[in-house]
N, C-alpha and C positions, 0 to 999 in steps of 0.2 A: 421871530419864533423859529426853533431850529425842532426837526422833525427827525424823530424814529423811524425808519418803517421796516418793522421786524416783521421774519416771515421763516413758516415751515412750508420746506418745498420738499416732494417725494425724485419727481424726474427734471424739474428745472420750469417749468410754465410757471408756478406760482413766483418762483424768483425773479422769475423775467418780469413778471405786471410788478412786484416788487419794485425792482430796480429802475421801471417804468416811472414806476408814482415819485421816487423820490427823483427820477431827471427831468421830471414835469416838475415837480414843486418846487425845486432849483432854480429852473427857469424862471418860477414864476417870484423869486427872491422871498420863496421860504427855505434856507439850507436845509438838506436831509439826507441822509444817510440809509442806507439797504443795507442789513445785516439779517444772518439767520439768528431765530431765535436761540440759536445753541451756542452763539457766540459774545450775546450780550449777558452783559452780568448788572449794568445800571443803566439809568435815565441822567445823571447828574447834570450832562450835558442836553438835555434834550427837552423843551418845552411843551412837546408834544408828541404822540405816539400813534401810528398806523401797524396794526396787526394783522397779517395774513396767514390762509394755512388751505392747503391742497384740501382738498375733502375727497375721501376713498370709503368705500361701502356707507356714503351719506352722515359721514362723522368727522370734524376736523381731526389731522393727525394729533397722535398724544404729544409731542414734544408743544406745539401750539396751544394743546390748552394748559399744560403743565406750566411755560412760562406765562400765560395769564393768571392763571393761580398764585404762582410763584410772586408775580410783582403785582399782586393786583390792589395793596395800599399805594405803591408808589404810581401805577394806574390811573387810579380813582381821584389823584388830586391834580391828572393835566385831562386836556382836551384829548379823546379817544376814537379811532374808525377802527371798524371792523372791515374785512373782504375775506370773501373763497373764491377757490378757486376750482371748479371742478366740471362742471357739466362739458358734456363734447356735442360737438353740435355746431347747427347754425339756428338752431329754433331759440327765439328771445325768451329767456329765462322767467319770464313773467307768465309765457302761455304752455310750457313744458308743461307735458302731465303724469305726476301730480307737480305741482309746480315746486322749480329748482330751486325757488325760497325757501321753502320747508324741506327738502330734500339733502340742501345743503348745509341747514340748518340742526347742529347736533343735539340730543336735550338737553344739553347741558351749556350750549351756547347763549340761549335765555338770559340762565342763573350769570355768565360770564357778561353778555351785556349791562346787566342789570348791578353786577359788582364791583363796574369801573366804572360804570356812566358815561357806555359806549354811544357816540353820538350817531350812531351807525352802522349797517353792516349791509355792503354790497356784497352779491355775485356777480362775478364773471366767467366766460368760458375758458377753457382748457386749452392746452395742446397734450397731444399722445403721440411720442414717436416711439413706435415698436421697440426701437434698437436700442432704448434705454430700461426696459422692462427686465428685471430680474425673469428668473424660470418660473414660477409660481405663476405670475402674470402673464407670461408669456402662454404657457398651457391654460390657465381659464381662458384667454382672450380666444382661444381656439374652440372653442367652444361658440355656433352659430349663434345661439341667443344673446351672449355675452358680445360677440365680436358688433352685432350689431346697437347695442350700448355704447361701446367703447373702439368708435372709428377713431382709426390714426390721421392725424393733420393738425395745424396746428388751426384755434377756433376765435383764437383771442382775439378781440375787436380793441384795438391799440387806440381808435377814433374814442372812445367809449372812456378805455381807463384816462387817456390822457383828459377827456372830459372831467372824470370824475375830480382827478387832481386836480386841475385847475378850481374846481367848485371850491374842492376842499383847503385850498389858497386864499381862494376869497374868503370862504367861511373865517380862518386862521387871520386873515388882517381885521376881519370885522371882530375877531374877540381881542386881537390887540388894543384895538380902538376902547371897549369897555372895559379891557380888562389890561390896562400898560404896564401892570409888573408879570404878565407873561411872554 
């Protein structure tokens, strides 16, 4: 089973867990592939699909949900993970408040699970390096209540996503198993 894992990234953290997942899944002799959503135009090759996308003011970016929209028949008829990417931090996104499930959760992410028969959607933490911040960002993050939201470092627990990948290797041989034309 040969794996997507498309991803909108603003400053590069989302494509780093990206490019993560698919050299875990690699290893684990599922072939996959790390492309930005802006670069793919099909699945032809592709058995299955992992979706990510940075989340900024608690909303996946638009080019992320635009390609799920976009292919979201050719979606719906393979095996689908959702992830975000966003919170900073070291606090487990489970006990964040209000919790970073719903936070990073956009309304419309639901409707998008629910239209591909995403078999899932994790969160993971973030990196923020200042020095990739456009001006905009750079003057809100100066701002104290802001700054202390959006500490620079990088927050990603690599233990974590490489986890998750592996799971999601395993899950991927157990549907080859019931399912050998995928």
């Amino acid at each position: 089973m040969s794996v997507l894992v498309a991803y909108a990234s603003r400053h590069g953290s989302t494509e780093g867990i990206a490019r993560r997942i698919a050299a875990t899944l690699t290893e684990q002799n599922r072939p996959a592939l790390a492309r930005s959503v802006l670069a793919v135009d099909g699945f032809s090759d592709h058995e299955a699909v992992v979706v990510g996308s940075a989340v900024q003011h608690a909303l996946w970016l638009e080019e992320a949900v635009t390609f799920v929209r976009r292919f979201e028949d050719e979606l719906a008829v393979r095996p689908v993970w959702f992830f975000s990417c966003g919170p900073l931090g070291v606090e487990r996104p489970d006990v964040i408040s209000p919790p970073v499930w719903r936070v990073a959760r956009p309304p419309d992410l639901t409707d998008l699970i629910q239209a591909v028969g995403a078999r899932e959607h994790r969160v993971f933490h973030g990196a923020l390096d200042p020095r990739t911040l456009g001006y905009r960002e750079r003057a809100a993050r100066a701002d104290p209540a802001v700054l202390d939201e959006l500490p620079a470092g990088d927050f990603r627990d690599w233990a974590e996503v490489d986890w998750w990948a592996q799971r999601l290797a395993r899950e991927m041989r157990w549907l080859c198993t019931r399912h050998p034309a995928r």
